[in-house]
Structure formats: structure tokens, C-alpha cells
Backbone as numpy.savetxt, mean C-alpha at the origin, in Angstrom:
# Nx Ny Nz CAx CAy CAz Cx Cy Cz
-12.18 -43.60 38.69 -12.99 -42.42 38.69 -12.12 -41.15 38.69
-10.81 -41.32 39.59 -10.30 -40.27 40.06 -9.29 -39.96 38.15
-9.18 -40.48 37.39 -8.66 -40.74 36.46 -9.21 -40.26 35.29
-10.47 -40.27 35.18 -11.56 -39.99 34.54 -11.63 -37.79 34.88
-11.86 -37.89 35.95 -11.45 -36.21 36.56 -10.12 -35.21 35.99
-9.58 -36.37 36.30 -7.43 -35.95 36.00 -8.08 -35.39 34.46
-8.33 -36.30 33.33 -8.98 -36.55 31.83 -9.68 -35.26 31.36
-10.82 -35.29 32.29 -11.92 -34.21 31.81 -10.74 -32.83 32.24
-10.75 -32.32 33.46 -9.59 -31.60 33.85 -8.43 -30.95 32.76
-7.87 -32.29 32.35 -6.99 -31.59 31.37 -7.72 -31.19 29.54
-8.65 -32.16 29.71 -9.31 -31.83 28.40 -9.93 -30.81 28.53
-10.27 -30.21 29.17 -10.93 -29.23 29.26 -10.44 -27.55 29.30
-8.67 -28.00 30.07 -7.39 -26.89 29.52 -7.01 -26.90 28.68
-6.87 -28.14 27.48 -6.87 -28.28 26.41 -7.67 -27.70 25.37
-9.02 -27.67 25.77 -9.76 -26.94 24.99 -9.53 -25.61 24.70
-9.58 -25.14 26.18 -9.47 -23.44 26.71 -8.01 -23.17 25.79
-7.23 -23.90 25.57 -5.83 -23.54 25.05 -5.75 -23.49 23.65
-6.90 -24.30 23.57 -6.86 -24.34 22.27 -7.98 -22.95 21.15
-9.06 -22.46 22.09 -9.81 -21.77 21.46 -9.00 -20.58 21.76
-7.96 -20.47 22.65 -7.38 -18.98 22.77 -6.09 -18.99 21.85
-5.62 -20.17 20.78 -4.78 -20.46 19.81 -5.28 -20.06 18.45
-6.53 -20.15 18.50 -7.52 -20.30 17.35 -7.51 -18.42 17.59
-8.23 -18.05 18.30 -7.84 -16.59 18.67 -7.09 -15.64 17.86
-5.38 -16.41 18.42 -4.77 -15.33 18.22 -4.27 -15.84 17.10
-4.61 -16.74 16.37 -4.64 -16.78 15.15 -4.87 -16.26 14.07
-6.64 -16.23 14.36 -7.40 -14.84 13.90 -6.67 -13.58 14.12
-6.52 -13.00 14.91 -5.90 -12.04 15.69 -4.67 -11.78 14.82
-4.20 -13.14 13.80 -2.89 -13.06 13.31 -3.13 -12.45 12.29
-3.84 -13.33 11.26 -4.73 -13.17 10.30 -5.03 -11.79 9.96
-5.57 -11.36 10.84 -6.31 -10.20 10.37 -4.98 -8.96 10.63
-4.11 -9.26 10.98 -3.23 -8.06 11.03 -2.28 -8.24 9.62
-2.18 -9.71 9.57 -1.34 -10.01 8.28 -2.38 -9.30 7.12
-3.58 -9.18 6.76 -4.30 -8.77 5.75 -4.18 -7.21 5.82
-4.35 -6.43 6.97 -4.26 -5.41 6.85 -2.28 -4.95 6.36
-1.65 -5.81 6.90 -0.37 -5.22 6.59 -0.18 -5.71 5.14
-0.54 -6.81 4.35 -0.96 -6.85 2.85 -1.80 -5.77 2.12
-2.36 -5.46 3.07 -3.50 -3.86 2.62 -2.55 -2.13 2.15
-1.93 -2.51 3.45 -0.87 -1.74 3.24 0.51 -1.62 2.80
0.77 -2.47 2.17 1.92 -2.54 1.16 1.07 -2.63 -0.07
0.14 -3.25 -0.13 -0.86 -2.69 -1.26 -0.91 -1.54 -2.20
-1.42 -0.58 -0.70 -1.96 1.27 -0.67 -0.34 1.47 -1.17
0.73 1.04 -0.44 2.39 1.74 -0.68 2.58 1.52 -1.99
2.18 0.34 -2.41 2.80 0.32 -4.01 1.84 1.09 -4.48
0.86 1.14 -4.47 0.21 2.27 -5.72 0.46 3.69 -4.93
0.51 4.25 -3.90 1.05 5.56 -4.15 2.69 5.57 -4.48
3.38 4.50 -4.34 4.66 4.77 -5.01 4.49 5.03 -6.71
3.66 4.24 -7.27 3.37 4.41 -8.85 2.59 5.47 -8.95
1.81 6.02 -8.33 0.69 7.43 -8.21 2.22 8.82 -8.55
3.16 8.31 -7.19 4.10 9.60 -7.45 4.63 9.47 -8.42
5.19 8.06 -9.12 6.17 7.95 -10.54 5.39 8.91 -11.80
3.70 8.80 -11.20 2.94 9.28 -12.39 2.99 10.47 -12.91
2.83 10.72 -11.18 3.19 12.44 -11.26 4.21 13.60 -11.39
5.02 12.70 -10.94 6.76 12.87 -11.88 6.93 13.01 -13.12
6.41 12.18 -13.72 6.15 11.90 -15.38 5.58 13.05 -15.54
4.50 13.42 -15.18 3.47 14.33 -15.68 4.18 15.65 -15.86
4.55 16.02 -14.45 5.23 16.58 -14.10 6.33 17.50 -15.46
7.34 16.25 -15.51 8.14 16.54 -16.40 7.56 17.29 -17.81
6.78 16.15 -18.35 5.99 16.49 -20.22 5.51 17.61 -19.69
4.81 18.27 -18.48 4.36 19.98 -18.35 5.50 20.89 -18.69
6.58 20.29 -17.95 7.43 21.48 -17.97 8.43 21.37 -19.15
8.48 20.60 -20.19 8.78 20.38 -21.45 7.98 20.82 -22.46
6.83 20.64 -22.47 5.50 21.96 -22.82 5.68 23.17 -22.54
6.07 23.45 -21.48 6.37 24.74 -21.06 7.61 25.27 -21.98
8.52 24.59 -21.81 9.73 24.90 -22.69 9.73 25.24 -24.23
9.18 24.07 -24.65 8.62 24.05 -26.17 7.91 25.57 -26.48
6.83 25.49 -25.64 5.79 26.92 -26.13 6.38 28.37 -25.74
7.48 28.06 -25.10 8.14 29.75 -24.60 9.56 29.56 -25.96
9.90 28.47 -26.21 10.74 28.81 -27.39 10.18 28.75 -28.67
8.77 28.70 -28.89 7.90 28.87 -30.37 7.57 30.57 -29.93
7.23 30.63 -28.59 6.78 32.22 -28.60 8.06 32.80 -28.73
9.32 32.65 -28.11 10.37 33.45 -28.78 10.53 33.01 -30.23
10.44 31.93 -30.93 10.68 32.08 -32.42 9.94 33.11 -33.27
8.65 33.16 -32.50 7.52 33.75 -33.53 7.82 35.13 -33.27
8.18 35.50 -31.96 8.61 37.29 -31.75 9.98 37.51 -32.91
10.85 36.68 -32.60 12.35 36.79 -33.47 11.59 37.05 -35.03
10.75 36.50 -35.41 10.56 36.50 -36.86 10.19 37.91 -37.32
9.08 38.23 -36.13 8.07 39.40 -36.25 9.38 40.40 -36.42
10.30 40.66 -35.15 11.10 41.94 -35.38 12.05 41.62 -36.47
12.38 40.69 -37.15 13.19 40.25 -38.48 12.26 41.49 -39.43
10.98 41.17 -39.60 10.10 41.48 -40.77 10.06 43.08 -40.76
């Protein structure tokens, strides 16, 4: 009988050990997804800034282009 007690006793810390394993499992889980979430979000604002770099640049190459057509077109005018 007394054997049977010892049994239930430990099966029963067993359990408890086991649903607070299961726990922090979850507990694991869900931090691993969010930190996948966020290397996620990191890679696309790392490619968001490459974009805007890019962009960036072709503006201010536009810029360049159209201030040396507006000086070509003045140079011509005072030529004439």
C-alpha cells in the first residue's frame, strides 16, 4: 500500500514537472517567434534604407543632370 503512495506521490511531481516543462516551452516558443518577427522587421528595414539610398542617389543625379541642361541652355542663350 505504502508503495502504491511512494508511486502516486511521485507521479504526481512528475506530472507537476512536467506541465511546468510544457510551459516554459511555450514560453520558449513564443519568444523564439517574436525574435524571428524581429529579424524579420530588421531585414526589411535594412532593404527599406538600401531603397532609400538608391532613391536617394537617382534624385540627386536628376538634380545634377537638370542644373547642367539649365546651365547648357543659359550658355547657348548668351552665345546667341
Amino acid at each position: 500500500m505504502t508503495c502504491y503512495r511512494e508511486w502516486d506521490g511521485r507521479l504526481e511531481g512528475l506530472e507537476g514537472e512536467n506541465e511546468e516543462f510544457w510551459a516554459r516551452l511555450d514560453e520558449h516558443g513564443e519568444i523564439t517567434q517574436k525574435e524571428d518577427g524581429r529579424e524579420d522587421l530588421m531585414d526589411e528595414i535594412g532593404g527599406l534604407q538600401l531603397e532609400l539610398k538608391d532613391l536617394h542617389r537617382k534624385r540627386e543625379a536628376e538634380l545634377f543632370e537638370s542644373r547642367a541642361q539649365i546651365l547648357e541652355e543659359k550658355e547657348e542663350r548668351e552665345m546667341i
